[in-house]
Residue frames as qw, qx, qy, qz and C-alpha x, y, z in Angstrom:
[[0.735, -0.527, 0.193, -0.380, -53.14, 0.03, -49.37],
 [0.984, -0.066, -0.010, 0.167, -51.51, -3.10, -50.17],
 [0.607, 0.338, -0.295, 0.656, -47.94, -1.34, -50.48],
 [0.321, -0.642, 0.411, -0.562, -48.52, 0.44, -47.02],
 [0.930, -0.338, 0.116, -0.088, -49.33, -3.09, -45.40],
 [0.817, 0.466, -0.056, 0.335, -45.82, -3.83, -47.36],
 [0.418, 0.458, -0.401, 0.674, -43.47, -1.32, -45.73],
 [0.360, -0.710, 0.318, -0.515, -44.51, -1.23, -42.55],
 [0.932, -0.361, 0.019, 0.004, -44.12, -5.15, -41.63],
 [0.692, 0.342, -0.288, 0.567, -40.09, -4.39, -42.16],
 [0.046, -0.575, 0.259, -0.775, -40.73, -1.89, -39.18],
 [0.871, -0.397, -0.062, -0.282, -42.68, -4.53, -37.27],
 [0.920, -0.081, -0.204, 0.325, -40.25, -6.95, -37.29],
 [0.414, 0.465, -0.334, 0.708, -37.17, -4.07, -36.59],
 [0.441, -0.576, 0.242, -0.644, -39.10, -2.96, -33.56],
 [0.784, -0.501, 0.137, -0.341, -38.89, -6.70, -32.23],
 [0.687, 0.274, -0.284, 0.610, -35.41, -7.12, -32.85],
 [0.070, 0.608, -0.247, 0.752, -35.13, -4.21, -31.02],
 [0.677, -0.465, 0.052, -0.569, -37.36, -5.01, -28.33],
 [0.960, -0.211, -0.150, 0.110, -35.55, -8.65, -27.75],
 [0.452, 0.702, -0.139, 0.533, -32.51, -6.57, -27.92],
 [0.092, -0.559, 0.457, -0.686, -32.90, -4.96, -24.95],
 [0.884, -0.365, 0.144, -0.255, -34.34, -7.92, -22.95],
 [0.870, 0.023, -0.198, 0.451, -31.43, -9.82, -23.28],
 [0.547, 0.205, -0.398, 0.707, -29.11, -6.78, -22.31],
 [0.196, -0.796, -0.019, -0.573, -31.35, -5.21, -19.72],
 [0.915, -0.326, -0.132, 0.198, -29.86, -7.76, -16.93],
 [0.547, 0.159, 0.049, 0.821, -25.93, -6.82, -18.12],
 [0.005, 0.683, 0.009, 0.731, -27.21, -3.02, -18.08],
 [0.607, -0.763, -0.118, -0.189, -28.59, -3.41, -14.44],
 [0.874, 0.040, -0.142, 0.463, -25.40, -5.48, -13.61],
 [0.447, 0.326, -0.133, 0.822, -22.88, -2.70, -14.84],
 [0.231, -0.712, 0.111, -0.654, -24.99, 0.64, -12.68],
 [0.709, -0.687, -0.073, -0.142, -24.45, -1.76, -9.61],
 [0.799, 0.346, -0.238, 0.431, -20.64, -2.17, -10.55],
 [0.778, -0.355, -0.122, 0.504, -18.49, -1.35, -7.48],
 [0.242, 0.899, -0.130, 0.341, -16.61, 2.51, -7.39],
 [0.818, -0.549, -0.094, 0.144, -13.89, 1.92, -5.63],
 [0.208, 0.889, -0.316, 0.257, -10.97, 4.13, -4.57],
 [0.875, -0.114, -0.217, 0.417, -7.42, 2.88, -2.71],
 [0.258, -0.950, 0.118, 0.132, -5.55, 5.34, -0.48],
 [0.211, -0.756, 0.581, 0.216, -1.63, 4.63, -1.31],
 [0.553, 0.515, -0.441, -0.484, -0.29, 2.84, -4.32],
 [0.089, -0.244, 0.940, -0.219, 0.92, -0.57, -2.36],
 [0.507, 0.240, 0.619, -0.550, -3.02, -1.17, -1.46],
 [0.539, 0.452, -0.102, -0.704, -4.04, 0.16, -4.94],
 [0.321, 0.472, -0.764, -0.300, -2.00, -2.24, -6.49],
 [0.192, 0.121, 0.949, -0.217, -3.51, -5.59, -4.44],
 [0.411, 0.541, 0.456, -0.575, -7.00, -4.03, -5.05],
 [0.534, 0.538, -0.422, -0.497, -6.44, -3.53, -9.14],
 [0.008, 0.161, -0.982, -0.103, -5.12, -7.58, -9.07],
 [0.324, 0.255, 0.844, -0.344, -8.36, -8.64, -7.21],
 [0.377, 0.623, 0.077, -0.681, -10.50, -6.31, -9.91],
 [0.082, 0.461, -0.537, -0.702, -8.71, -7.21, -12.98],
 [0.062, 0.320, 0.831, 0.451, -11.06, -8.20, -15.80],
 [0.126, -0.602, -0.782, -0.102, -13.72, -6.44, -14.29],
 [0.053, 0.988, 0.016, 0.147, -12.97, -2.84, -13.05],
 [0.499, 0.430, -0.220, 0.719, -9.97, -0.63, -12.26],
 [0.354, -0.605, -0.257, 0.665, -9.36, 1.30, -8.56],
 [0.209, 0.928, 0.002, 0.309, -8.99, 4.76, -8.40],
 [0.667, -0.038, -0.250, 0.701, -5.91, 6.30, -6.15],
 [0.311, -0.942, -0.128, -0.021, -6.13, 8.93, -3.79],
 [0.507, -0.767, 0.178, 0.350, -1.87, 9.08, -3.02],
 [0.677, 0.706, 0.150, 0.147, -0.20, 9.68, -6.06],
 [0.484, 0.724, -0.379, 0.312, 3.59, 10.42, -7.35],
 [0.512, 0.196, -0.598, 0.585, 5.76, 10.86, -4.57],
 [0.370, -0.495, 0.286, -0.732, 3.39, 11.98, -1.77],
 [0.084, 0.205, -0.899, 0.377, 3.19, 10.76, 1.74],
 [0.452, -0.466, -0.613, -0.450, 0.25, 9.34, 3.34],
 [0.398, -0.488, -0.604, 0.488, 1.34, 10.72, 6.46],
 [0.084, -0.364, -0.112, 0.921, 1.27, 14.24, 5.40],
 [0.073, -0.444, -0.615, -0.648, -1.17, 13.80, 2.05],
 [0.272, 0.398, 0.441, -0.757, -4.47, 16.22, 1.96],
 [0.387, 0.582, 0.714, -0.029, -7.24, 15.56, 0.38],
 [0.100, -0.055, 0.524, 0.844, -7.51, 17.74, -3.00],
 [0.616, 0.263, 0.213, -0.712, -11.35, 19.05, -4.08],
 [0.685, 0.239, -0.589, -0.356, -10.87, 16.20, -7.34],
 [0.155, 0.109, -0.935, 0.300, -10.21, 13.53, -4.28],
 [0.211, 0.156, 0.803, -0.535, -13.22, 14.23, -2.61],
 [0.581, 0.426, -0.334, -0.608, -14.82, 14.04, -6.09],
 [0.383, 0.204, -0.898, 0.079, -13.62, 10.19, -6.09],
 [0.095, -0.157, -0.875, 0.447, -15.18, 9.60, -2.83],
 [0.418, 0.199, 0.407, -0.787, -18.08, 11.39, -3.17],
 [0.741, 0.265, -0.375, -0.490, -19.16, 8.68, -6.19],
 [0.332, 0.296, -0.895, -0.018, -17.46, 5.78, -4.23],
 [0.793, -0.428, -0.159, -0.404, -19.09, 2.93, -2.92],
 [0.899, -0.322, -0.104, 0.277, -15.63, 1.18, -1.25],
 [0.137, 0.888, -0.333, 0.285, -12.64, 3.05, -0.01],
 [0.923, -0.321, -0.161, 0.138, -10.01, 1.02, 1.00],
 [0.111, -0.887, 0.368, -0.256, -7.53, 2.02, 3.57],
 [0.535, 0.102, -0.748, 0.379, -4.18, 0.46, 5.62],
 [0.521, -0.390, -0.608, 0.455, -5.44, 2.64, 8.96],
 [0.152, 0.904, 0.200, 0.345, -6.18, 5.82, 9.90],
 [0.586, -0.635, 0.317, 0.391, -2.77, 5.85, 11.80],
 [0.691, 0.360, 0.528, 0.338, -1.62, 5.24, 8.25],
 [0.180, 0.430, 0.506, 0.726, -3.19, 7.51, 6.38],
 [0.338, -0.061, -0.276, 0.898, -4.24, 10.24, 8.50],
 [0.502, 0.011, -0.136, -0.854, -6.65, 12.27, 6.06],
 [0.243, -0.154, -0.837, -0.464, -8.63, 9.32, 6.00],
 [0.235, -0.216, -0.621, 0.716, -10.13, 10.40, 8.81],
 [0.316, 0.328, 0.000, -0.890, -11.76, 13.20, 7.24],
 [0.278, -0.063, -0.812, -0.510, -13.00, 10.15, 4.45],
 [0.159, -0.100, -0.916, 0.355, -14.71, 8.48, 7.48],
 [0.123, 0.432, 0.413, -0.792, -16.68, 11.38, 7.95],
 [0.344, 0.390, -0.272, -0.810, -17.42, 12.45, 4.66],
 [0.131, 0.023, 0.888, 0.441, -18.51, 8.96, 2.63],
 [0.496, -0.115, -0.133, -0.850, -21.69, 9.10, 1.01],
 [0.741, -0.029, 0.385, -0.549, -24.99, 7.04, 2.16],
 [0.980, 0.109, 0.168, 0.012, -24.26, 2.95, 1.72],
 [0.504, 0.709, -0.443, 0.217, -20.35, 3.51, 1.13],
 [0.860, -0.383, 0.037, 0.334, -18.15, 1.27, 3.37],
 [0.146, 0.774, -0.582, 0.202, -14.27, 2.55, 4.26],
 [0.976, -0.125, -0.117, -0.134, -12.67, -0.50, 4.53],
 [0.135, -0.773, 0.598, -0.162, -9.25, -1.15, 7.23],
 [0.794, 0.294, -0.527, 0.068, -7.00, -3.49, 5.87],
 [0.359, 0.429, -0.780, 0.280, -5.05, -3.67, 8.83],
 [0.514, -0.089, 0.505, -0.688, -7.91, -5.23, 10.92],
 [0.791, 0.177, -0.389, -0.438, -8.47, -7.84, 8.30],
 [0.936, -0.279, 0.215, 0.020, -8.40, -11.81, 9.73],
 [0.879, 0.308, 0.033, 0.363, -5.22, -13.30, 9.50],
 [0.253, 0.879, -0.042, 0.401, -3.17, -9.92, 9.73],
 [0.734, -0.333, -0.290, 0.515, -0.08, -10.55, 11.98],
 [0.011, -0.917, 0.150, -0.371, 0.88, -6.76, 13.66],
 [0.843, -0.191, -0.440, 0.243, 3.84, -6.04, 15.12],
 [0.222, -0.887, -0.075, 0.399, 4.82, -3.62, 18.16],
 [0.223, 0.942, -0.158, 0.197, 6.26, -0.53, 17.22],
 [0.837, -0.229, -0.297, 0.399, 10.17, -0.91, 18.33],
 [0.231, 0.888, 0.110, 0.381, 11.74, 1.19, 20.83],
 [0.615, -0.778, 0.084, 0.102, 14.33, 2.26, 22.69],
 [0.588, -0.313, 0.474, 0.576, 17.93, 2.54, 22.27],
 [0.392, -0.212, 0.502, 0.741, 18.47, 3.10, 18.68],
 [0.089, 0.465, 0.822, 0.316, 14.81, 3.34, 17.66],
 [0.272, -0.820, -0.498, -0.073, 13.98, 5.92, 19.78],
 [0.277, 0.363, -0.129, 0.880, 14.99, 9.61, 20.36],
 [0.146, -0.601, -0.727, 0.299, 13.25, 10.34, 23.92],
 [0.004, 0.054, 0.196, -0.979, 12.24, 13.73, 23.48],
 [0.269, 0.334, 0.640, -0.637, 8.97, 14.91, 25.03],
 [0.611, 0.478, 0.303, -0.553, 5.71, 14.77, 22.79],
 [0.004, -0.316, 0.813, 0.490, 7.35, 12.73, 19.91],
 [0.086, 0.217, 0.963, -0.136, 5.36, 9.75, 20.60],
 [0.333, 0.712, 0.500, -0.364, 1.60, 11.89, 20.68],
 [0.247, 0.622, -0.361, -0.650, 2.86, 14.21, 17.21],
 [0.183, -0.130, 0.886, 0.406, 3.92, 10.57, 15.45],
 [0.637, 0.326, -0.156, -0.681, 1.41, 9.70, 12.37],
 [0.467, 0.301, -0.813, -0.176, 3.26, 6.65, 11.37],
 [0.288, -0.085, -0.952, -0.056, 1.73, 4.63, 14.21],
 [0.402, -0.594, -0.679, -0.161, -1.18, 3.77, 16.29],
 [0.288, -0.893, 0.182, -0.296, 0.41, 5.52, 19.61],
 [0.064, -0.616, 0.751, -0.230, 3.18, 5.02, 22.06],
 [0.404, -0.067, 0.895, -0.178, 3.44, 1.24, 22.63],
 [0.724, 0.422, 0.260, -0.480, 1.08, 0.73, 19.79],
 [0.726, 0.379, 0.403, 0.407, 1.35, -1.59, 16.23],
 [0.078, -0.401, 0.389, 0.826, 3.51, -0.69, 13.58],
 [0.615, 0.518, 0.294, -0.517, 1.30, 0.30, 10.43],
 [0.249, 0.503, -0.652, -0.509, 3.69, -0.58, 7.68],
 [0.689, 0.045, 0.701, -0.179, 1.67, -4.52, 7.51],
 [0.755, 0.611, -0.048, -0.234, 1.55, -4.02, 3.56],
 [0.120, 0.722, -0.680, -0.046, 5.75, -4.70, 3.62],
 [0.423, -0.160, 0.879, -0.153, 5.34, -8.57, 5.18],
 [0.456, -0.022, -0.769, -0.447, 3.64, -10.92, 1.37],
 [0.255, -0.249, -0.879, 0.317, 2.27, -12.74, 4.00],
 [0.129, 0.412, 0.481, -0.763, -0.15, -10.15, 4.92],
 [0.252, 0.278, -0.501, -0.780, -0.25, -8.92, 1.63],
 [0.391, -0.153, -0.827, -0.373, -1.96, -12.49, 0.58],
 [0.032, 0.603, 0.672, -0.429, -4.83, -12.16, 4.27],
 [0.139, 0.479, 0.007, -0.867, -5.11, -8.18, 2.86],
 [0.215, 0.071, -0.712, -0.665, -6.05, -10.21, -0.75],
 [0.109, -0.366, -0.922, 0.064, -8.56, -12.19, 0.71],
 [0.016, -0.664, -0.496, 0.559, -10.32, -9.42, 2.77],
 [0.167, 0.353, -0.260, -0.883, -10.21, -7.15, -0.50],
 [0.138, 0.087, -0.918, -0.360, -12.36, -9.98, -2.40],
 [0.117, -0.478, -0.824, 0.281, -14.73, -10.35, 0.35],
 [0.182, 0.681, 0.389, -0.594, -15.71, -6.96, 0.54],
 [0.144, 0.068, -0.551, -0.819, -15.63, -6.31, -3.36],
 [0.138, -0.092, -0.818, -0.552, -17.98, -9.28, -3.45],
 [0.057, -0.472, -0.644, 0.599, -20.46, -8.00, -0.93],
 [0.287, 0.483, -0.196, -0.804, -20.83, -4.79, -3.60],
 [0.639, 0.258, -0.183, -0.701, -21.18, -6.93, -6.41],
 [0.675, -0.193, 0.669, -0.245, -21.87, -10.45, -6.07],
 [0.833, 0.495, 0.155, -0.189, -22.16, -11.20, -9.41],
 [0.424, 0.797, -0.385, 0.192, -18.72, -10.68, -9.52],
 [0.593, -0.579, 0.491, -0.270, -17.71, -12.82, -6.74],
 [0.851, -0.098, 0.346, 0.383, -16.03, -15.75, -8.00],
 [0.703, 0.495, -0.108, 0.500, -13.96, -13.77, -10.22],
 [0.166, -0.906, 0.191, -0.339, -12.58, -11.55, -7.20],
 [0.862, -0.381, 0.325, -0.081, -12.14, -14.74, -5.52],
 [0.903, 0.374, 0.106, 0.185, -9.96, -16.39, -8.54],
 [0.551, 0.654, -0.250, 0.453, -8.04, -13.53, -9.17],
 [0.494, -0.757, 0.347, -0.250, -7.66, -12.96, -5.34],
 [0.965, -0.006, 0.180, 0.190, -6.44, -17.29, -5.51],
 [0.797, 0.552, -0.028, 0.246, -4.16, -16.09, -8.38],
 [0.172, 0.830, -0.212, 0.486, -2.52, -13.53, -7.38],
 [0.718, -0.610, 0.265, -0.203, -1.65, -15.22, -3.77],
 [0.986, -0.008, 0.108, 0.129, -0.02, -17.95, -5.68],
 [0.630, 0.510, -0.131, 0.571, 2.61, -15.64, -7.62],
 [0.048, -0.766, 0.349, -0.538, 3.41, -13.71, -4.46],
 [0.859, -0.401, 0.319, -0.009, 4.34, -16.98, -2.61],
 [0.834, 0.341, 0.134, 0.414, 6.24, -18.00, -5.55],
 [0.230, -0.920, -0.193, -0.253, 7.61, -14.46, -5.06],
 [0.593, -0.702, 0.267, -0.289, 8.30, -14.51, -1.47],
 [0.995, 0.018, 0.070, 0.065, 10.56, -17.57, -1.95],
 [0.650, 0.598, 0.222, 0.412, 12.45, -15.94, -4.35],
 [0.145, 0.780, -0.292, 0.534, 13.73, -13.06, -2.24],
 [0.701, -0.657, 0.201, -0.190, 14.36, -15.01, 0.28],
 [0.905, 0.299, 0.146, 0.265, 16.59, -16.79, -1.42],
 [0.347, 0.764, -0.036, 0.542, 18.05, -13.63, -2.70],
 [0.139, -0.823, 0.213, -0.508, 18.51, -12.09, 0.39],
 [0.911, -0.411, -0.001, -0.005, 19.57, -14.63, 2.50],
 [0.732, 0.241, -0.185, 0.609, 23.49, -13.88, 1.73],
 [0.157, 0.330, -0.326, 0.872, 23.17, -10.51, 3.72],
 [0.637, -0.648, -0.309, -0.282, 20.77, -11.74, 6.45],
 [0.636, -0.543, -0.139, 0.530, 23.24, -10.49, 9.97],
 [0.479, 0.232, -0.057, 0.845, 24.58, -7.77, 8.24],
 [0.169, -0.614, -0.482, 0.602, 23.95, -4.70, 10.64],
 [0.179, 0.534, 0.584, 0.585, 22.02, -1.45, 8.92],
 [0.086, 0.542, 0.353, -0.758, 20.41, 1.90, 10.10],
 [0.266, 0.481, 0.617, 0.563, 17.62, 3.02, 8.52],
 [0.113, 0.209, -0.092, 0.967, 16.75, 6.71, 8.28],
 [0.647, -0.121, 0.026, -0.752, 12.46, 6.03, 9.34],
 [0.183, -0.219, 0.952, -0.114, 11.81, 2.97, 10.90],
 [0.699, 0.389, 0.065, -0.597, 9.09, 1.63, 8.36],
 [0.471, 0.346, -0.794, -0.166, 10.78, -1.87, 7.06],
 [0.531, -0.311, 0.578, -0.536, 9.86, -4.02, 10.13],
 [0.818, 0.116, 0.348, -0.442, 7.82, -6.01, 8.52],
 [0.611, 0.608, -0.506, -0.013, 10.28, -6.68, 5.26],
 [0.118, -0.598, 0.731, -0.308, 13.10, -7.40, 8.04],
 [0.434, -0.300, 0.738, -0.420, 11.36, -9.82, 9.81],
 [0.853, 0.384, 0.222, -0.274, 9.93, -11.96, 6.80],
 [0.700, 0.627, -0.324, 0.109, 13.33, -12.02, 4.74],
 [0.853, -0.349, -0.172, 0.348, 15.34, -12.86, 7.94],
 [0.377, 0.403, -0.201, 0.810, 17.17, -9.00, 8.58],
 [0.404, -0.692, -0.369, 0.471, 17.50, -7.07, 11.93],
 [0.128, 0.907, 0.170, 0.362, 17.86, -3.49, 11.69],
 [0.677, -0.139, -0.465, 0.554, 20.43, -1.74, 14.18],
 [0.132, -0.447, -0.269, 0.843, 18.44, 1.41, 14.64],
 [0.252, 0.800, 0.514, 0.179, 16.54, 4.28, 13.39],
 [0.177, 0.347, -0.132, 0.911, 17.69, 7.87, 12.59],
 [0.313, -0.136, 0.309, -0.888, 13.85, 9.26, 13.69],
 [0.134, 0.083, 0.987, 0.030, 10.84, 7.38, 14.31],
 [0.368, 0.708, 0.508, -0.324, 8.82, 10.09, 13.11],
 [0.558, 0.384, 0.332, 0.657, 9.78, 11.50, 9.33],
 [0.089, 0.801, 0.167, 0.568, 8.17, 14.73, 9.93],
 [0.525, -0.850, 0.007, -0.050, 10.02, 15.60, 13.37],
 [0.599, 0.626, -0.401, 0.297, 13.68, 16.51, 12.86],
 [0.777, -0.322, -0.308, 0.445, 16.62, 14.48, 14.87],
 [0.193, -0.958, 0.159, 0.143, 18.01, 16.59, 17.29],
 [0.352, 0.710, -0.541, 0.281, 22.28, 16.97, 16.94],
 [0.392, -0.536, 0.722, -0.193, 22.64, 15.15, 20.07],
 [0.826, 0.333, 0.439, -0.117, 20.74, 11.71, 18.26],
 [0.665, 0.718, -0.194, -0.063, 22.84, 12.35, 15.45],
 [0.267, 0.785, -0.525, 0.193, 25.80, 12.06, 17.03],
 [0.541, -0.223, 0.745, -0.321, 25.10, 9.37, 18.96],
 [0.909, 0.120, 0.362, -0.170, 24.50, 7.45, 15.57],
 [0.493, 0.780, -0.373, 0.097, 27.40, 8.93, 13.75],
 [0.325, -0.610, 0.659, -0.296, 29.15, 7.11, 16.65],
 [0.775, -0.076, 0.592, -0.208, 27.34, 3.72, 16.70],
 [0.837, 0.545, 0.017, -0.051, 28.03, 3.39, 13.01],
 [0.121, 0.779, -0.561, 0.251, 31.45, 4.37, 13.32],
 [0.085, -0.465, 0.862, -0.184, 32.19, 1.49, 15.97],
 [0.690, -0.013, 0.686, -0.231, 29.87, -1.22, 15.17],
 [0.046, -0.227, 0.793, 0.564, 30.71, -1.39, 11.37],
 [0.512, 0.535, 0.537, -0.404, 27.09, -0.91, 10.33],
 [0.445, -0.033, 0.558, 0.699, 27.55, -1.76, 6.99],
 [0.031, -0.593, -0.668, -0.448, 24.50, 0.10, 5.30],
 [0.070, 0.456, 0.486, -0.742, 22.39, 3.87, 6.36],
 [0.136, 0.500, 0.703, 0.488, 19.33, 4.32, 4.31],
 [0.324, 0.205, 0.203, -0.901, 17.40, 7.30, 3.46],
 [0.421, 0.508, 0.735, -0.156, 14.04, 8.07, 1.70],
 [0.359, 0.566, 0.366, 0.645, 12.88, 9.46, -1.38],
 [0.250, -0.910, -0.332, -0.001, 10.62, 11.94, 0.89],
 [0.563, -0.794, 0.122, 0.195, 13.78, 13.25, 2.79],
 [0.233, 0.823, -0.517, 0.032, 17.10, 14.81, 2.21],
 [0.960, -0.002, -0.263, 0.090, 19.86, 13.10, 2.34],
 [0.126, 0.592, -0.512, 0.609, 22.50, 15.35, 4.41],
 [0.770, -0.455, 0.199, -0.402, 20.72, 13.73, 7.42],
 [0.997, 0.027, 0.072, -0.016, 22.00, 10.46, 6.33],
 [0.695, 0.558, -0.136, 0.432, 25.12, 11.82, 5.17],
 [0.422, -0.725, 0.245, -0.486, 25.63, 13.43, 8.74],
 [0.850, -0.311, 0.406, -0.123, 25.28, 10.00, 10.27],
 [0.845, 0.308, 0.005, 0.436, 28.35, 8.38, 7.70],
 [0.141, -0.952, 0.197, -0.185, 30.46, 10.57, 8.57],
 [0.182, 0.671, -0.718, -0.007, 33.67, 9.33, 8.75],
 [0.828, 0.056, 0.521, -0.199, 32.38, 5.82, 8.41],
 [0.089, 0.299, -0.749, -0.584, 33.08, 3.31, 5.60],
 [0.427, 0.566, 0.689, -0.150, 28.96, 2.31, 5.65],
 [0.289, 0.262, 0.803, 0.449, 27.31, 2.58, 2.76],
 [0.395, 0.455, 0.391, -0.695, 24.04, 4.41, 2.06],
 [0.035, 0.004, 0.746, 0.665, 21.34, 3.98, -0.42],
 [0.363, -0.105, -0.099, -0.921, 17.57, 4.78, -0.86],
 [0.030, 0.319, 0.930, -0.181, 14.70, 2.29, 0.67],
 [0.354, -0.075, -0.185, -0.914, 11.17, 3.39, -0.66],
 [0.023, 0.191, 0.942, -0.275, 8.84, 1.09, 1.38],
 [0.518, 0.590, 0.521, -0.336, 5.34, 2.56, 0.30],
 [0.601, 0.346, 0.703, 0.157, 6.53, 2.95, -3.20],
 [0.359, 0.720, 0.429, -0.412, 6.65, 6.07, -3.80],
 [0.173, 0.679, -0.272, -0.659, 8.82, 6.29, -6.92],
 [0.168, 0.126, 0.925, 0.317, 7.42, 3.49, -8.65],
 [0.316, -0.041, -0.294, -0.901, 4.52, 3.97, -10.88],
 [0.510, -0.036, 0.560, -0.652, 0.90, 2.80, -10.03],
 [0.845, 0.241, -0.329, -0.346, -1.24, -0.24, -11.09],
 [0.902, -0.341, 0.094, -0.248, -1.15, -3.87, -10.53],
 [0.874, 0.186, -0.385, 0.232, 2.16, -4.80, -10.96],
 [0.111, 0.814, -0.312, 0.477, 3.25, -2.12, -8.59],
 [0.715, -0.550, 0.357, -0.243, 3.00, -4.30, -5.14],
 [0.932, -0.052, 0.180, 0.310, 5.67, -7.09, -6.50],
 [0.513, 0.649, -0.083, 0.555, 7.56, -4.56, -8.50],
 [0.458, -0.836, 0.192, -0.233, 7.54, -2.76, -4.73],
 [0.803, -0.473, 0.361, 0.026, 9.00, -5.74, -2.70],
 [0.801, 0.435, 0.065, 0.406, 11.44, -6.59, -5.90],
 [0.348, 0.776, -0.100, 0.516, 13.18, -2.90, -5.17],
 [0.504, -0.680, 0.456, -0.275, 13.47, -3.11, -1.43],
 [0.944, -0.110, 0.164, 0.265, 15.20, -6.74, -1.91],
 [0.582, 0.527, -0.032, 0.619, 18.01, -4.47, -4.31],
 [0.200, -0.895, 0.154, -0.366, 18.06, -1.90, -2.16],
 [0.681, -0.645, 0.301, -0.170, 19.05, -4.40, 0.67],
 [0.914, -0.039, 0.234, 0.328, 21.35, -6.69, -1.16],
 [0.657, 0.640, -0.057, 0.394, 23.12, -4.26, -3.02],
 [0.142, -0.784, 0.372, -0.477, 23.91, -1.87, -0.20],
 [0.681, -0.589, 0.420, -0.109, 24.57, -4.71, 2.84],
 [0.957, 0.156, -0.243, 0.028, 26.61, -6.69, 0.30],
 [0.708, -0.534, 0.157, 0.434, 30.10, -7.87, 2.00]]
């Protein structure tokens, strides 16, 4: 008897180790199942949204490699992503098109959240006429890239300045999900503002030797770059990617380059380049490759500075004198 009382009080005492065990981590357990699923439509956003996260969780990505978000579709593993998410965070559904179909589809208590509607968010009109604009009939109602005719341009992720309102409003609505997690969203949201002022300086600097130099770009989708780093565009090939210039528009810019010494015509990854190479045409402009949502950079949080770092080269190498 006395060696049963004997081996069982080593089982007493393991069972309330155990038992304090899990009172201390049943808080932390609740904690983590209320942790935040949270997906980013195009790799610019992702990348603000993984800063505001870091230490504590990781986006997913819905636009991947080199696809567009004007032409992306939703994949059955995407709407896997969204059917476990509890935040989805978009630029617009001008933007991003499918998201449209997200809107519809989130599950019960899931929020789709539009960055470009956050406070603070300076839009600016779509530009058009003259060089911006090829008039042919139903362009304007076909276009994805913006709101509608006379409407905002969507590219608002290109202008730091937004970028650091778009941090703020990603923070707020993390910490709405999990509140326990709200001053670090906030901190890293602080941080991460500070090095993309520090940044923003920095190519301005840079780019300030080829601020007047005149430029055509093959999709008018820099605006916002332009008009923060002190450049003017002198036109657009199309103002919709997925609606080929006619031959008369071509030749009317294979002209203006030709006699206004536009030193610079950019393409895109997306898009041939014979288009561009159409419009040089006996010119002595330049050309060279402008990737404004990013897509042949790789994803994750360094990607939104590593972004605005490649469109400053782009522009200084190709408009130097």
């Amino acid at each position: 008897m006395l060696t049963s009382i004997n081996s069982a009080a080593p089982l007493r005492r393991l069972s309330l180790a155990l038992a304090a065990v899990l009172a201390v981590l049943a808080p932390y357990s609740a904690a983590r199942a209320a942790e935040p699923v949270v997906v980013a439509t195009i790799k610019p956003l992702h990348a603000l949204v993984a800063q505001v996260m870091a230490g504590v969780g990781e986006p997913d990505l819905l636009v991947g490699g080199t696809a567009s978000p004007h032409t992306f579709a939703l994949k059955p593993s995407d709407a896997r992503k969204i059917a476990h998410a509890s935040l989805v965070f978009r630029i617009s559904e001008a933007t991003e098109p499918f998201t449209a179909k997200i809107a519809a589809q989130l599950p019960k208590g899931a929020r789709l959240v539009t960055l470009f509607s956050a406070r603070g968010i300076a839009a600016l009109p779509r530009r058009e006429g003259g060089a911006f604009e090829e008039h042919v009939h139903g362009a304007h109602e076909t276009s994805q890239d913006h709101v509608a005719h006379g409407g905002a341009d969507g590219h608002v992720w290109l202008d730091p300045v937004n970028a650091a309102f778009m941090l703020d409003a990603i923070a707020e609505a993390l910490a709405v999900d999990a509140p326990h997690h709200a001053a670090a969203y906030r901190a890293n949201a602080d941080a991460a503002k500070v090095r993309l002022a520090a940044l923003t300086q920095s190519l301005a600097a840079e780019l300030a030797p080829v601020a007047g130099r005149s430029f055509i770009l093959f999709h008018d989708a820099t605006q916002y770059f332009e008009r923060r780093f002190g450049l003017a565009a002198a036109g657009a090939i199309t103002t919709d990617p997925d609606i080929p210039a006619s031959g008369k528009r071509l030749s009317a810019l294979r002209a203006k380059v030709a006699r206004s010494g536009v030193a610079c015509v950019f393409s895109e990854p997306n898009f041939e380049g014979k288009v561009v190479a159409t419009v040089t045409e006996g010119s002595k402009a330049r050309t060279a490759v402008l990737d404004p949502e990013g897509a042949l950079l790789p994803p994750g949080p360094e990607h939104y500075d590593a972004l605005l770092r490649a469109m400053a080269k782009a522009f200084k190498q190709c408009l130097a004198p």
